[in-house]
C-alpha positions in Angstrom: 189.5 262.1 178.1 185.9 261.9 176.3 188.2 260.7 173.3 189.7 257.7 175.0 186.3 257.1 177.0 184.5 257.0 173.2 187.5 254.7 172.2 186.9 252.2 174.7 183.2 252.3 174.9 183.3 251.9 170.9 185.6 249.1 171.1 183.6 247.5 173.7 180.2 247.8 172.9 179.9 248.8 169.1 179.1 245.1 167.3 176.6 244.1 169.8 174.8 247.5 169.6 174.8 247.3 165.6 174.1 243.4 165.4 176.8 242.6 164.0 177.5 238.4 164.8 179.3 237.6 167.9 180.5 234.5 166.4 182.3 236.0 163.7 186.2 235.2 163.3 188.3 235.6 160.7 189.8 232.0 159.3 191.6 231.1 161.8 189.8 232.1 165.2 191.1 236.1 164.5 188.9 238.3 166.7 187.0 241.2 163.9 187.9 244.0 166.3 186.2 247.3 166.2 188.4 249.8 164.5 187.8 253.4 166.6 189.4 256.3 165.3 192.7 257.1 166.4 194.0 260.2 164.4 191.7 262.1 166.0 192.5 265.7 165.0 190.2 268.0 167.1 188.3 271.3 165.4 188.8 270.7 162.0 188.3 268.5 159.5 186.1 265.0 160.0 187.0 262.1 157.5 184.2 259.3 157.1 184.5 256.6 155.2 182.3 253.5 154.8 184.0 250.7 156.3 187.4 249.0 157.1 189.6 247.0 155.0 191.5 244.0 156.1 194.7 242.3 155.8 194.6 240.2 153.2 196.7 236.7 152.9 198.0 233.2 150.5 196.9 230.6 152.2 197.4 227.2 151.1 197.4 228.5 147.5 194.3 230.8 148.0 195.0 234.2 147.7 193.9 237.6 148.6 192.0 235.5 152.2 191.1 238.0 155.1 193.0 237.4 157.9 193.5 240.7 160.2 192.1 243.6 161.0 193.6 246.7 159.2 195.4 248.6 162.6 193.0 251.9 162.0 191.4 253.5 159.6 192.4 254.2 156.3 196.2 252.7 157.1 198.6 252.4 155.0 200.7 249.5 156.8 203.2 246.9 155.0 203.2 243.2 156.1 204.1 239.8 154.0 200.9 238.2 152.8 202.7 234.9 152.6 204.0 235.7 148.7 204.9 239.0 148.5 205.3 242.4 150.8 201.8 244.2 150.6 200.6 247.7 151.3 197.0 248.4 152.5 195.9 250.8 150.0 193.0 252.7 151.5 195.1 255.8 153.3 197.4 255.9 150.0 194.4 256.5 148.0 192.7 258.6 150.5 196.4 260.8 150.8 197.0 260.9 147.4 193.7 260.4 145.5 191.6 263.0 147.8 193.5 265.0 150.2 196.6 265.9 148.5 194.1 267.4 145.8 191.8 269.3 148.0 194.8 270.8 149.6 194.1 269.3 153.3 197.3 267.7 155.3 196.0 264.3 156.8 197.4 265.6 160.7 194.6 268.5 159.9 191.7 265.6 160.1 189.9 263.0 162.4 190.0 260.0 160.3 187.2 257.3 161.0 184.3 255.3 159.3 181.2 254.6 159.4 180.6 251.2 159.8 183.5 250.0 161.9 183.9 246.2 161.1 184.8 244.6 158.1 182.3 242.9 156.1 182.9 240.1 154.3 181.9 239.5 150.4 180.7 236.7 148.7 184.1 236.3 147.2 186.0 236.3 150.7 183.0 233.8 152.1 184.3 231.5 148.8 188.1 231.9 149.8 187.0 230.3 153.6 185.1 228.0 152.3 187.9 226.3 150.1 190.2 226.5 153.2 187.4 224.8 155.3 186.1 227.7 157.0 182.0 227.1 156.2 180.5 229.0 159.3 180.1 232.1 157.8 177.7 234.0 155.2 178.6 237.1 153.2 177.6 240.5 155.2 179.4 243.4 152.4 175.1 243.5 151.5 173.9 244.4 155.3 175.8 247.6 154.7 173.2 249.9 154.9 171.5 248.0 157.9 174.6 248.4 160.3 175.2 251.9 158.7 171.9 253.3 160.1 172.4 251.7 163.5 176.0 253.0 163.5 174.7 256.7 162.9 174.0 257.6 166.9 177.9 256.4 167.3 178.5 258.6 164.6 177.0 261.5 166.0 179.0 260.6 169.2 181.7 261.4 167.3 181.3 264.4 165.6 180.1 265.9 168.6 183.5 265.5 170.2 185.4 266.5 167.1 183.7 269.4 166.7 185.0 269.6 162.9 184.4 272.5 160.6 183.7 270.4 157.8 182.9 266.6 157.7 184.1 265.1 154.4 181.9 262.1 153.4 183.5 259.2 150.9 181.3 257.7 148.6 177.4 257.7 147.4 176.9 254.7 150.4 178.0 257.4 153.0 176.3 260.3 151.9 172.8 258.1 151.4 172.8 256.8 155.2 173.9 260.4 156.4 171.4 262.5 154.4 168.7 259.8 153.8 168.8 259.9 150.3 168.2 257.8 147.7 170.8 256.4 145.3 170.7 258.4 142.6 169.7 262.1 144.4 173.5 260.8 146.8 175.2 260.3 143.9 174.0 263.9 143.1 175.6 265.3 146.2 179.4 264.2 145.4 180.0 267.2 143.5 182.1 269.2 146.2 179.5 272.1 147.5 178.7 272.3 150.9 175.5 271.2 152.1 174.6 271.3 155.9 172.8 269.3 158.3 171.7 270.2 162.4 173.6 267.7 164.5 173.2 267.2 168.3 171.7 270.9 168.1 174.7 272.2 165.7 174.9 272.9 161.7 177.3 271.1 160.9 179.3 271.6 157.1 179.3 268.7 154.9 180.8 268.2 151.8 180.2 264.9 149.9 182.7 263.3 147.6 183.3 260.1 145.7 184.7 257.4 147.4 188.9 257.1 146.5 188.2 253.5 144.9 185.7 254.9 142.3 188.2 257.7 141.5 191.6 255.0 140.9 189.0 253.0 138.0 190.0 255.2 135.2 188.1 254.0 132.3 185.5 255.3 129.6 182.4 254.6 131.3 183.7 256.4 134.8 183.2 260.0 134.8 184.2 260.3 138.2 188.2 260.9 138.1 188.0 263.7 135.6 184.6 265.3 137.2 186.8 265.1 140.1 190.3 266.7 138.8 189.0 269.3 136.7 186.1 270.1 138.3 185.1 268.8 142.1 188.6 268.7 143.7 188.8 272.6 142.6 185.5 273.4 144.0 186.4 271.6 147.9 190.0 273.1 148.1 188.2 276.9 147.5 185.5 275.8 150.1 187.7 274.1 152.6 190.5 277.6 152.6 187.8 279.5 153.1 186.5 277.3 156.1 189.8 277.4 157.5 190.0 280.9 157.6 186.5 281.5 159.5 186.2 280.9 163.3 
């Protein structure tokens, strides 16, 4: 019950409590719903990311437009984009990229983000405004801004989880959650647990790089070998040894 009562009240209340424009559609009067966690594995392991992804379309000739709301977080749902059959990416990547490598089944996790609205880029503001759509402005850089007001919701959550480890994605994530600065999060993605007092209880975190950072395999990006040889080790060591304790 206090799941589906966080649910609702999330879905309900979250953009207005954040900020986050009321009048906000996608192109074609599409509400921006709220996108609560719904694999909500109890007692274990806590997934955050930083925020949703959408469902991305051809219209008129313009490609890759925002048109839908991803159906939960991390998906990994097919639809026709109006060209070609698409698959959201984001809960391959996180499957395959993170969790198959630190040895953790996705059933074993709650799966949510931090900010829980899509936020639109100066490349999807573009896309509208060649399709007519001029209303809007870019909001991908008031990321931080609705992170920290999305912390208390946050907490909510963890609190009902009750994980033994919380698994953060990406430098954005861990900055907000630690308040750090860029470059001492960017330290902290390197697998070892570091803990923080939440509603009253130490909580385990480990901090990793964000699935997107680790698919860029090229020269100057360290992270996807740091993170085979090295981090992904490190986490599945921690994380058996967490799942062994009470």
């Amino acid at each position: 019950m206090k799941i589906k009562n966080y649910q609702r009240n999330c879905f309900k209340n979250y953009k207005q409590d954040i900020g986050y424009p009321s009048e906000y559609s996608y192109l074609k009067g599409t509400p921006i719903n709220v996108l609560v966690p719904i694999e909500t594995t109890l007692n274990n392991i806590m997934i955050i990311g930083a925020y949703p992804s959408a469902k991305f379309y051809t219209i008129n000739g313009v490609p890759d437009t925002p048109m839908a709301n991803n159906d939960y977080p991390f998906s990994n749902e097919k639809y026709f984009d109006g060209s070609r059959v698409r698959t959201i990416p984001s809960g391959k990547e996180l499957n395959d990229i993170i969790l198959d490598k630190i040895g953790v089944d996705r059933s074993e996790c709650w799966v949510t983000n931090l900010v829980k609205v899509f936020l639109f880029k100066k490349g999807h503001i573009e896309r509208y405004e060649k399709l007519g759509k001029t209303d809007l402005s870019e909001n991908r850089t008031k990321f931080f801004e609705y992170a920290k007001k999305s912390m208390e919701w946050l907490d909510k959550e963890i609190e009902i989880c009750n994980p033994k480890v919380i698994i953060l994605l990406g430098f954005e994530v861990t900055k907000v959650f630690f308040d750090l600065t860029d470059k001492k999060a960017k330290e902290y993605l390197n697998g070892y647990i570091k803990t923080k007092i939440i509603n009253g209880v130490k909580r385990n975190i480990i901090c990793l790089p964000h699935p997107g950072i680790l698919m860029r395999k090229t020269k100057k990006n360290p992270w996807p070998d740091k993170f085979d040889k090295h981090i992904s080790k490190i986490v599945k060591n921690k994380i058996k040894k967490l799942k062994k304790s009470k």
